[in-house]
C-alpha positions as MATLAB code, in Angstrom:
seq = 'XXXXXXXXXXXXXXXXXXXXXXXXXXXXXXXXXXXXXXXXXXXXXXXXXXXXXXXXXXXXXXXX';
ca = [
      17.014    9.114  -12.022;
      13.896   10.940  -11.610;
      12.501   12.023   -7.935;
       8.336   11.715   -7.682;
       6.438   12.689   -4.958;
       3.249   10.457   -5.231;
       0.860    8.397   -3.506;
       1.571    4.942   -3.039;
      -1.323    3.860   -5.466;
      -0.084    6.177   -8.031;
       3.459    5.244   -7.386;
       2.076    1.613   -7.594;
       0.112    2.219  -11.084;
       3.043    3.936  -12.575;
       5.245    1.109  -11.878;
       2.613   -1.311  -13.640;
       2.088    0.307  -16.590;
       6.082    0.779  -16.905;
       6.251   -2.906  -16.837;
       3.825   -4.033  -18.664;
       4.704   -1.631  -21.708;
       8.136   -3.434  -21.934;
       8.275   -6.785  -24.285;
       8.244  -10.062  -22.680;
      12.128  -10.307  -23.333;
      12.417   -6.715  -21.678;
      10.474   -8.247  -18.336;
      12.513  -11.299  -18.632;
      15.634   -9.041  -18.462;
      14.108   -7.114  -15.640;
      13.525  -10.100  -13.158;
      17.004  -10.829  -13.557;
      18.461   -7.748  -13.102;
      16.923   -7.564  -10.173;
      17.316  -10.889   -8.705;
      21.185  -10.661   -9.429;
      21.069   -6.866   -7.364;
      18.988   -8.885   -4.578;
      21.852  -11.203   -4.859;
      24.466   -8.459   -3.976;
      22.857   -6.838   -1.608;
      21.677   -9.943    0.516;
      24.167  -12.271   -0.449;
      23.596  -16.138    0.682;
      25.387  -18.131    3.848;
      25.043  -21.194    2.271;
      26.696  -22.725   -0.736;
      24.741  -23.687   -3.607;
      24.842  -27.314   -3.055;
      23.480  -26.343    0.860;
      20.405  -24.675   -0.746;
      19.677  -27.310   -3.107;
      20.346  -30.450   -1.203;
      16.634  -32.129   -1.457;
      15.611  -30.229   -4.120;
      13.721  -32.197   -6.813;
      16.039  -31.110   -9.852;
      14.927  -32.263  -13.394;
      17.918  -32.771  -15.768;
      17.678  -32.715  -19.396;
      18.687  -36.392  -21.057;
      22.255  -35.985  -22.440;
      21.905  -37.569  -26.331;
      25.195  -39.821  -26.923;
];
């Protein structure tokens, strides 16, 4: 881990052009990786069913 002492713009751009040099698959990865360390650090009080109850969900046709 690397320590910078920068503006917030610079810290900002830095950031950006980090991101954007990674592949689409790499940014994919990224989001997730961070929205399961969200997860963990601000875990839910409802159950998954809770937060979804409403929700319009589109399923996939089962073939058979």
């Amino acid at each position: 881990m690397q320590i910078r002492y920068l503006t917030k713009e610079a810290s900002n751009k830095i950031r950006e052009e980090e991101f954007l040099a990674l592949t689409p698959a790499e940014r994919l990865v990224a989001f997730l990786e961070l929205s399961r360390r969200i997860n963990r650090l601000f875990p839910s009080k409802e159950t998954f069913e809770e937060r979804t109850k409403g929700n319009f969900i589109v399923e996939k046709k089962k073939e058979g």
